[in-house]
N, C-alpha and C positions, 0 to 999 in steps of 0.2 A: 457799279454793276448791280443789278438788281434780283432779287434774288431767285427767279426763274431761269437769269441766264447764266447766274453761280452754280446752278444745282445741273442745269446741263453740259456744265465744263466741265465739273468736276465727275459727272456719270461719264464723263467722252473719255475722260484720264484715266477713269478706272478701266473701264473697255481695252482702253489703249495696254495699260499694265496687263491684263487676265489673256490678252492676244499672244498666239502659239506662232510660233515660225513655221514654215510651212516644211511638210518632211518631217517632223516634229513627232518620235513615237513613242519618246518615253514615259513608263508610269510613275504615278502621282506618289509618293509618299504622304502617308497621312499625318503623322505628327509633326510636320513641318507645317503644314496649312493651320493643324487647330493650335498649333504654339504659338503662330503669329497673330491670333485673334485675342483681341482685348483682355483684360482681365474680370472685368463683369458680366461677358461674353465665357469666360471657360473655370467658374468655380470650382476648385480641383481639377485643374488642367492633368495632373500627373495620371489622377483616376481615368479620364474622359482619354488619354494617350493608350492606358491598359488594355482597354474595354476594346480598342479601336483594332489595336494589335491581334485579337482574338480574332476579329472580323475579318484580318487582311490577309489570316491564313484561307479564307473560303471564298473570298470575291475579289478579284483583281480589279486594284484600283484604278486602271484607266478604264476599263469596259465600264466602271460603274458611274465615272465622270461623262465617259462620252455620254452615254443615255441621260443623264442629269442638263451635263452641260452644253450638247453636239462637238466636241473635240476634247484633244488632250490638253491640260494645261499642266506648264511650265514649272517646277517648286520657285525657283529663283525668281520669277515674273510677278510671284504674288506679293503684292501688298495690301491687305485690307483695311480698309477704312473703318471706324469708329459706327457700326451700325444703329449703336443706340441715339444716338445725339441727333438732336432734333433737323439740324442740317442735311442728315442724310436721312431724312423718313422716306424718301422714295429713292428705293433701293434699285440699281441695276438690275439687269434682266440675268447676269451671269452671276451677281452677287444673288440674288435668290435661289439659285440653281445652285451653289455651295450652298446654301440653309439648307434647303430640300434633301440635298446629299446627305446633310448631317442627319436632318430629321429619320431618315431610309436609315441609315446605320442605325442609329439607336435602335429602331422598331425593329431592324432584324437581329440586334444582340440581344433584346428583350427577348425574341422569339426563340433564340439560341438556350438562354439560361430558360426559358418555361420547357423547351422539349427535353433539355437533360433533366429539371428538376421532375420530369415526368418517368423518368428510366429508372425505374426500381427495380432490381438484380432479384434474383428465383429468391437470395436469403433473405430478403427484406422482406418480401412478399410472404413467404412460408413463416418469417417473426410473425408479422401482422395478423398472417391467419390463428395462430397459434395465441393470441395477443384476447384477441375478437372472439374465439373460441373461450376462452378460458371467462372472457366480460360476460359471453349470453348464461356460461355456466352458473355463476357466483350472483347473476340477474336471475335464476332460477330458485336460488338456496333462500333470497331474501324471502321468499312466497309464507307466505302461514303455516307453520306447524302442520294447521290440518287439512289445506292442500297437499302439502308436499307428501304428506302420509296416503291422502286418497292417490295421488298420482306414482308414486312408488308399487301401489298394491294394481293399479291399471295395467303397468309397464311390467309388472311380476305374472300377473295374467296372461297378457300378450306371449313375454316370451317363455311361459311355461309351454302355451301350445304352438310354438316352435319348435321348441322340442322333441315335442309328442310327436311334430311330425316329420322329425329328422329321424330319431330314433324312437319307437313307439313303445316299444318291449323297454322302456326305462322306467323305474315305477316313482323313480324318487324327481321327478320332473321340476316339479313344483317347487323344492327344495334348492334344487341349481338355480332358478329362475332366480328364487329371492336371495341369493349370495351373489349371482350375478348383479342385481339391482342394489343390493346394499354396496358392496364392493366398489361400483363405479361411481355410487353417489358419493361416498368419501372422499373417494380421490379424483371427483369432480371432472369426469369424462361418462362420453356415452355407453348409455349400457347396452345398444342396441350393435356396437364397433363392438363391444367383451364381447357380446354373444356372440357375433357373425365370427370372429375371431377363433371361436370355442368350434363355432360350426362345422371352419373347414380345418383345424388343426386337431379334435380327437372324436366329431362329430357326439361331443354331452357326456363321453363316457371316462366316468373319474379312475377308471384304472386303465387305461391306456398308454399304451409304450410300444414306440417308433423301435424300429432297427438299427438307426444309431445309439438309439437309450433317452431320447428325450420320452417324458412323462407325465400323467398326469391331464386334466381337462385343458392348460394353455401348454403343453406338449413341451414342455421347461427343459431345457440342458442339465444333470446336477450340477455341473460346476457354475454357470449362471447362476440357477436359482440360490446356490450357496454364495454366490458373490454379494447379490441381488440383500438376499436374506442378511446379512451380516449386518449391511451396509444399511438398512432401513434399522433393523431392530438392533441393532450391536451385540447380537449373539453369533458367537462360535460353534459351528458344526453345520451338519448337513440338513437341511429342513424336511419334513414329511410331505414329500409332493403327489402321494396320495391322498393326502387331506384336502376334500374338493374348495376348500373354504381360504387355507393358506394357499394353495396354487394357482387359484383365480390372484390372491392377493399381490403377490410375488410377481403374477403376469403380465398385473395390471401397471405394477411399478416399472417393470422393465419395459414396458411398451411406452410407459408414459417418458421415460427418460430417452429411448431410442426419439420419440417424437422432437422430446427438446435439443436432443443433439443434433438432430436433420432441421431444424428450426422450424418445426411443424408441420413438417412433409410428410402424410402419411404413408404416401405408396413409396416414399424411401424409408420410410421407420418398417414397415410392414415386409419390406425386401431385407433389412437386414434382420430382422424381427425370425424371418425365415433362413435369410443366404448364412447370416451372421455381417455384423458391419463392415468388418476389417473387409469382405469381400464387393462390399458395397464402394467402400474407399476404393478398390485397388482400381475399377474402371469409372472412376471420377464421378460415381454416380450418373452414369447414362444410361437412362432406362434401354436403351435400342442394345445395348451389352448384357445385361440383364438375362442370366439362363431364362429358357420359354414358362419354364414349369415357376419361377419365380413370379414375371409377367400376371402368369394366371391365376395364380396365386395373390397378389396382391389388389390383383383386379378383383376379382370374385367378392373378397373381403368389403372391400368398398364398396361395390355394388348393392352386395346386400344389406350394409347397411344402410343404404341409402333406401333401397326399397322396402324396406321391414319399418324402419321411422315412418315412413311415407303410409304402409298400409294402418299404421297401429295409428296416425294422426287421421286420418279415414276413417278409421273405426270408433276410435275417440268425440270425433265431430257428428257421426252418427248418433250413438249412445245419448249424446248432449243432447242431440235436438230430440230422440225422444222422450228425455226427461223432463 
């Protein structure tokens, strides 16, 4: 027999095996078909079984056979042939249509794992930012000496006549600005968030005191800031949160540590910053729960820091060009 008319007998055998009875509706099991494939054919068959598994929870194996193959086939019916071997280099028209099926799967469990590896969770994201923030900060610190001294004394300008124009009748303006500016460089956050912060919690005035008794320019709890205060400096007792210079310091710590607890969420650090956290925890942190006055609160804060960075890089960019 020669070997054109070998190669057609034994494609008519296969046909004949891959052939469904008719009435025939049941689906395909998958790791029956790829265990019966060669061993050079399924390198880690146990792996290539897992993967498949995943897949047969979201697309039903016969709908995916019929479009491959036009019918259902059989598990017991199948016997496959050695596709590598040079005998069978011209492969049936059904035995390609099982590749093809295989090739489909793969590419959509590949596309499986790329869309979960794409689903990062609010805390992963809020790390990340928090991550990215802290890199552009510490990319800042590397600058020269005497950049960083002319851009301190820019940013001390700026938010001096913020001030002036929040509260005008203050005389020591200038004096906040530069505690505010030193203060955030230290602890390597913006000083443009301390001010907006200062803004709407005692609008600049270092003796200020709420009706529950928070105090002070960041408007501090004493028991906070006594917590706060101990746990930074290891001193015992109540700290001076009329001292505009420790109470920005204290503020800045507590805000920085709300941030890392909320994994850099600022409109949840800034909500418990205000609500307190425990109140932040009790409704899972859903901002749509969130008292309104909270809401506005935390909005405003970011706003304006977003808008004040933005005017004073404006004015900064100006300045430049006419120097």
């Amino acid at each position: 027999m020669n070997s054109s008319r070998k190669r057609h007998t034994l494609n008519r055998q296969s046909r004949k095996r891959l052939t469904t009875r008719p009435g025939d509706t049941r689906t395909v099991s998958f790791s029956p078909i790829y265990s019966s494939l060669n061993s050079h054919k399924l390198a880690g068959g146990k792996a290539k079984r897992s993967k498949l598994s995943t897949v047969a929870n979201m697309v039903t194996a016969s709908s995916l056979f019929a479009v491959c193959i036009g019918g259902y086939l059989s598990v017991s019916a199948v016997a496959l042939p050695d596709l590598g071997t040079s005998q069978f280099a011209s492969i049936s028209p059904a035995e390609r249509a099982i590749r093809d099926a295989e090739r489909h799967l793969d590419n959509q469990l590949e596309a499986i794992k790329n869309f979960e590896a794409s689903l990062l969770n609010d805390d992963q994201i809020a790390h990340d930012a928090l991550v990215e923030s802290t890199r552009v900060l510490r990319a800042e610190h590397e600058a020269t000496p005497e950049l960083e001294v002319l851009k301190q004394k820019k940013q001390m300008s700026f938010i001096a006549g913020l001030i002036a124009m929040h509260r005008p009748s203050l005389k020591n303006s200038g004096e906040v600005a530069k505690l505010i500016v030193q203060v955030a460089d230290k602890q390597e956050i913006d000083p443009f968030y301390i001010a907006a912060i200062i803004s709407v919690e005692s609008r600049f005035l270092d003796t200020a005191r709420s009706s529950v008794g928070a105090r002070g320019l960041m408007q501090l709890m004493p028991r906070t800031a006594k917590e706060v205060f101990e746990q930074k400096y290891g001193v015992d007792g109540p700290p001076e949160l009329t001292n505009p210079e420790l109470n920005i310091e204290l503020g800045v710590e507590y805000i920085t540590r709300l941030e890392y607890q909320f994994r850099g969420n600022r409109y949840d650090a800034l909500a418990a910053y205000n609500w307190g956290p425990t109140n932040v925890y009790k409704v899972d942190k859903e901002r749509a729960r969130y008292p309104k006055s909270v809401q506005r609160y935390a909005s405003k804060i970011l706003e304006r820091t977003l808008v004040w960075r933005k005017h004073y890089e404006s004015v900064e960019k100006v300045v430049s060009d006419l120097g």
